[in-house]
DOMARMI-763924 format. One record per residue (C-alpha): x, y negated, z; residue number from 1; residue in one letter. Coordinates in steps of 0.1 Angstrom, whole numbers, plus 5000, padded with zeros to 4 digits. Last residue first. Example, Ala and Ser with C-alpha at 12.3 -4.5 7.8 and 13.67 -1.06 7.14 Angstrom:
<rs>
east,north,up,pos,code
5137,5011,5071,2,s
5123,5045,5078,1,a
</rs>
This chain:
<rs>
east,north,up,pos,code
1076,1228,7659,84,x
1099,1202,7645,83,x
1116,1196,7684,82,x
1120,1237,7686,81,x
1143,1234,7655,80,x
1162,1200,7662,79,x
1170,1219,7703,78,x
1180,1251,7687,77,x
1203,1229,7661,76,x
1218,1211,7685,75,x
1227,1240,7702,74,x
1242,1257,7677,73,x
1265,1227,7668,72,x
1275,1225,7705,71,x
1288,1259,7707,70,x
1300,1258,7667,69,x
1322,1224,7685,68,x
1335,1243,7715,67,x
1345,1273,7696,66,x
1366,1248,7673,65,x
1383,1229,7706,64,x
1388,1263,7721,63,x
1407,1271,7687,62,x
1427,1242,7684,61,x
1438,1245,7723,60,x
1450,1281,7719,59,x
1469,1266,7688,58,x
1488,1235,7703,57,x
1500,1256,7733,56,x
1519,1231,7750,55,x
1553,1245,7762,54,x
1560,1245,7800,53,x
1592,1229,7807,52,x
1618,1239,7828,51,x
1645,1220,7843,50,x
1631,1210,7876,49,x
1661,1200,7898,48,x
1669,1220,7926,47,x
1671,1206,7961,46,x
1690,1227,7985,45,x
1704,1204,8009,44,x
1668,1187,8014,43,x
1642,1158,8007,42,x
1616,1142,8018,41,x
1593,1124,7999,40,x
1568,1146,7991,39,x
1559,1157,8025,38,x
1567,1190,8036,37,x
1551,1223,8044,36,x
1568,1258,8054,35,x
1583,1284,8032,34,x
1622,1271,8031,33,x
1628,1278,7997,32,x
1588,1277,7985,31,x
1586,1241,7998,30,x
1547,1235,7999,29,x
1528,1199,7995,28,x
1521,1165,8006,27,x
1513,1131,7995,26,x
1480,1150,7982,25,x
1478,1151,7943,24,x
1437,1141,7940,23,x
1415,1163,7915,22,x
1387,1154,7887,21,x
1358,1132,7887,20,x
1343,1137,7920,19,x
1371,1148,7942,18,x
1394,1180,7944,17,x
1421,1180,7966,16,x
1455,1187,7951,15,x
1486,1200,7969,14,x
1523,1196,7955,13,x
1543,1224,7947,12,x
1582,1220,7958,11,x
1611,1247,7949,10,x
1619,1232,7915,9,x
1620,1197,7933,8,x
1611,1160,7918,7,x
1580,1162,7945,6,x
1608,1171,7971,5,x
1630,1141,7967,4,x
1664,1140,7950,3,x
1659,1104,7935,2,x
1667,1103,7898,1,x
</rs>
């Protein structure tokens, strides 16, 4: 693995936000040295990301379920006012 900055610990990429979603810039921030950098370069104190961020399968289930009664309750508003 190629010890570049976007493979960093220290390194958070920027985003720009388009149309249908967001855009990773070829740049970001290097929180060890505090100034900007391109994703490519690299340094004498790269630290390899290690940790991983758990999915919350359960907070997700239940947005999912509250998004669904949302939706249901809608549709039923809209089916009521469309027989009167």
């Amino acid at each position: 693995m190629a010890k570049e900055c976007y493979s960093c610990d220290y390194f958070r990429g920027y985003y720009s936000k388009t149309y249908c979603g967001f855009y990773r810039e070829k740049f970001g921030r290097c929180w060890k040295h505090d100034k900007m950098c391109d994703k490519h370069e690299s340094c004498d104190q790269f630290k390899t990301r290690t940790k991983k961020y758990p999915i919350k399968k359960g907070v997700i289930i239940n947005a999912l379920c509250d998004a669904v009664t949302d939706i249901n309750t809608i549709k039923n508003i809209l089916e009521e006012r469309e027989l009167q």
